[in-house]
N, C-alpha and C positions, 0 to 999 in steps of 0.2 A: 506637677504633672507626674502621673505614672510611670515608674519605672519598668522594665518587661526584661528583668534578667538573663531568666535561664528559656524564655519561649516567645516573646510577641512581637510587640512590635519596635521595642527598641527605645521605646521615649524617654532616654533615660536622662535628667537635671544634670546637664555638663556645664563647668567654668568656662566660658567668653575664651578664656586664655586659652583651656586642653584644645576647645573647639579649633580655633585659631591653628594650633600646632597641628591640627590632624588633617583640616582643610588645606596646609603647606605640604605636608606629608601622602593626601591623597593626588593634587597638583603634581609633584614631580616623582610618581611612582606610575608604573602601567597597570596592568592588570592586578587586583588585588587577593583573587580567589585561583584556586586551580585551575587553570587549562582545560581547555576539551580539544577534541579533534572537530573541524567544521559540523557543523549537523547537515544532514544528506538532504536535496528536496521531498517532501511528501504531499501529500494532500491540499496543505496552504498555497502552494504554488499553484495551483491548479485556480485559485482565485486573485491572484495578486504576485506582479513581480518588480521588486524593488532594485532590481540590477541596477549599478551605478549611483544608487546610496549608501551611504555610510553611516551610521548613529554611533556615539558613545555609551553603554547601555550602564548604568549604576544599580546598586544595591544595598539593603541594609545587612546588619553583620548576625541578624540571629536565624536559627534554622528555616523559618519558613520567610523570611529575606531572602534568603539563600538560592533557597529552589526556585520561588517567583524569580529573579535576577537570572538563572541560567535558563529559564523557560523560554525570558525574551530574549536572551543572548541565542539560544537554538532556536526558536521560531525565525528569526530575523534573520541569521545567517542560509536557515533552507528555501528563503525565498531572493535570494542570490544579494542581498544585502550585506554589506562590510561593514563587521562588528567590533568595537573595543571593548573587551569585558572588564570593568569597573566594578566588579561586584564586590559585596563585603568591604563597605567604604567605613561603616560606621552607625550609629544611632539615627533617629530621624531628623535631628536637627542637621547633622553634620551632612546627609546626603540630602537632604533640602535644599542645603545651603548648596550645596553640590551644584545641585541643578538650576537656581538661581543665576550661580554666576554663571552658568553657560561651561564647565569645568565637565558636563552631564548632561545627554540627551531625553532620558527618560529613566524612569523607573518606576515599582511599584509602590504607593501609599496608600495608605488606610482614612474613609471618608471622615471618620472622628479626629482622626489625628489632625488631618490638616485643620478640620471646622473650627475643634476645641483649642487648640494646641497652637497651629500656624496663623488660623486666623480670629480669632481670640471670640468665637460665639458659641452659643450655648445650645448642648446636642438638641437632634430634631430626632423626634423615635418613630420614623418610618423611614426605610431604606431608601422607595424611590426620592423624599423628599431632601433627605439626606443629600443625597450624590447630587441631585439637581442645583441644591444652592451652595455644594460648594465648588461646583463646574461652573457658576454663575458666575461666582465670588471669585475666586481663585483665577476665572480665564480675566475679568475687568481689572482683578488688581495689582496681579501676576502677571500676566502671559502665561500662564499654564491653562495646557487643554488636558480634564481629564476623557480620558476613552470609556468602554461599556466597564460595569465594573463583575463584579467577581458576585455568587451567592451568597459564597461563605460570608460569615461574620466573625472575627474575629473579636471578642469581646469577653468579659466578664461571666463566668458564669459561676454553678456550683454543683457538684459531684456526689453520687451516692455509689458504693457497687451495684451491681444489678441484680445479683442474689440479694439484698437488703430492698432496693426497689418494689423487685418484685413480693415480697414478703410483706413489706410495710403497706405496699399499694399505694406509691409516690412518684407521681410525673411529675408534679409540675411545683414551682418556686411557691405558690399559695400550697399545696399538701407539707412542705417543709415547714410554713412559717405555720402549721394547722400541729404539726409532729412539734416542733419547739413549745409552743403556747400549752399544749396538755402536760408537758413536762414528763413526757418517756424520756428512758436514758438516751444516752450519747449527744457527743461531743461538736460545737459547730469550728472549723479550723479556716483562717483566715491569713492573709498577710501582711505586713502592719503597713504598709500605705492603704491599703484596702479598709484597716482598722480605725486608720487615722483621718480619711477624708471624707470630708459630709457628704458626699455624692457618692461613697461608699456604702460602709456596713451600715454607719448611722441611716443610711436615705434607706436603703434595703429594708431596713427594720420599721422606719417608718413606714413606706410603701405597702409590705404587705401586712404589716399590724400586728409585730410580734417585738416582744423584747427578748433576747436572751439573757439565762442569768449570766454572770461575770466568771464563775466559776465553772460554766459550760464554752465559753469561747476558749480557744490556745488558737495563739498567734505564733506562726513557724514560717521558715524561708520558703521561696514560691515555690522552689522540686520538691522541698520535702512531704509538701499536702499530697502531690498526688500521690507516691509510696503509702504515704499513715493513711489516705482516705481508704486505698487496695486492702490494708493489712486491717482498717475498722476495728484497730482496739483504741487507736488515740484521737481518730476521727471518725466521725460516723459521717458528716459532710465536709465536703472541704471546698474551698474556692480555686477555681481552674478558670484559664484563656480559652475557650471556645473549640481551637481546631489544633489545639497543641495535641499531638504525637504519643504523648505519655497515657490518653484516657482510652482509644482500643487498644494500645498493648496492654494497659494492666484491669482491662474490663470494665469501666467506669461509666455511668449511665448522667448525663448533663440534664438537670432540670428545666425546663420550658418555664422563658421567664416570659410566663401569660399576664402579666402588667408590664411589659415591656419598661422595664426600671433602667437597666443598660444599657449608656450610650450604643452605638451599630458603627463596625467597625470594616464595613464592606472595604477591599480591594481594589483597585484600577491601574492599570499605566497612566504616570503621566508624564505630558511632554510639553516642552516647551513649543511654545504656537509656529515661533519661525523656524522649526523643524518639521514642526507637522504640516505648514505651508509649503513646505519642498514639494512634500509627496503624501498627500491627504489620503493617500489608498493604505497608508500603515495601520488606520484603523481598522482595517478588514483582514491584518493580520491578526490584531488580538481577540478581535469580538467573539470566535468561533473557542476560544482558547480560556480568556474568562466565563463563557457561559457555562463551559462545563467545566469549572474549579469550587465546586459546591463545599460544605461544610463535611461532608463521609470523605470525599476526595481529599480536600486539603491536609485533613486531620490522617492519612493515610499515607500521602507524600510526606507529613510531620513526621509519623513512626517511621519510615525507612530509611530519614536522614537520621534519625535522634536516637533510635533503638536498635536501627540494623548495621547503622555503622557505614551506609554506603553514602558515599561523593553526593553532592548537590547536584553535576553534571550529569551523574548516571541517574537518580533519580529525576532527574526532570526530562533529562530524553529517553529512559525508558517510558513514561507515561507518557509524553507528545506523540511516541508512536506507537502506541498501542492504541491511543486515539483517530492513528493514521493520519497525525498532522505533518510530522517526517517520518522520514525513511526510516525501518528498522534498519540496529547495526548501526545506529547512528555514534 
């Protein structure tokens, strides 16, 4: 399984043991992320009031965990709901495992993860189709109810600058593997699990019908591609996560993978069913909140936690209200 280091989603191949110790560790610890001060009511209240509930809310430990994790922590508390913030628990196994044992009421995951990952089937490359069967799967064999899920995709992609873009005349993942095949310069930059699994670079190559030579791939750590892809002496493409934070701050333009080759990495709350049985109106707190977490938005909440240096809290409730889902000054 994919590792997501330095931006995604966390899947990272943990020891049964580490697991173990981190799952006792997030057990008899409270909150695991900075503090906020309550979020104010806004707009969400105005459709739903969960006064006299409580949820546990969890989350994973890399930046855009982060901000999803305080979004529901501030959504829930402005609709007069008592929150335990859990967030920055750990990787996805470990905040899974979280939410299994009942340790966690909810949080966000990604529909590949669970498909591929948690319930061991093979991606499905349409979005609605996606969410649908593992809502199906995951509620019959889990007790997990996934909620609406998110635009965004968090996924696999690959990067050009947009002065090179626009120059070369390259949208989409078939013009790259069209620029590779005629044998123009530059370099394609990947990361060695990326390198190393057949549902990777190899399936990529096969998919859109190009080989690269061996002397044109460099394999580097996952931050370092976006930096060399920006700077185009050591990469001319590079392989990037979809809504990570690094591609509008350093200008980088994502190819449209028009063969949809890449598993879909859509977003959701999820929750455990005998929570959502309490108070079935909690979906009506998210729906309004995942519809507009698209791929420009997400990848924009990514740059202000990753580049500007600000809190996951301040980032996620400045955008809830500017949405007018809470209160400014939240």
């Amino acid at each position: 399984m994919r590792s997501r280091s330095l931006g995604g989603r966390g899947r990272a191949g943990v020891s049964l043991a580490v697991l173990a110790a981190l799952a006792v560790l997030v057990a008899g610890c409270g909150a695991l992320s900075s503090s906020c001060p309550p979020a104010k009511s806004g707009g969400l209240l105005q459709q739903v009031n969960l006064e006299g509930q409580s949820y546990t809310v969890g989350g994973k430990n890399f930046d855009e965990g982060l901000v999803l994790c305080q979004i529901a922590v501030a959504a829930l508390e402005s609709v007069n709901a008592t929150v335990t913030d859990r967030c920055n628990i750990g990787g996805s196994d470990t905040t899974r495992r979280a939410l299994l044992s009942g340790d966690i009421d909810l949080y966000w995951e990604y529909t590949g993860t669970a498909w591929v990952s948690f319930l061991g089937q093979r991606p499905i490359q349409d979005s609605n189709a996606q969410y649908e069967a593992v809502k199906e799967r995951d509620l019959t064999q889990n007790k997990i109810l996934w909620l609406q899920p998110t635009p965004f995709n968090n996924t696999y992609g690959f990067a050009v600058t947009k002065e090179r873009a626009q120059q070369l005349r390259l949208r989409t993942l078939s013009d790259m593997a069209a620029y590779i095949r005629s044998g123009r310069p530059g370099n394609i930059c990947i990361e060695t699990e990326y390198q190393n699994r057949d549902d990777g670079f190899a399936g990529l190559q096969r998919t859109y019908g190009f080989q690269a030579p061996p002397d044109r791939v460099r394999v580097l750590q996952t931050g370092a591609i976006y930096q060399a892809t920006a700077e185009g002496k050591e990469c001319l493409f590079g392989e990037v996560f979809t809504t990570d934070g690094r591609i509008p701050q350093l200008g980088l333009t994502v190819f449209q993978d028009d063969k949809h080759y890449h598993p879909l990495y859509n977003a959701a709350p999820t929750v455990r069913k005998e929570v959502y049985d309490r108070n079935p109106s909690i979906a009506r707190v998210f729906a309004p909140i995942s519809a507009a977490l698209t791929n420009a938005v997400m990848a924009e909440l990514n740059r202000q936690k990753s580049a500007e240096g600000k809190t996951e809290c301040r980032v996620a409730r400045d955008w809830l209200a500017r949405q007018g889902f809470i209160a400014p000054g939240s």
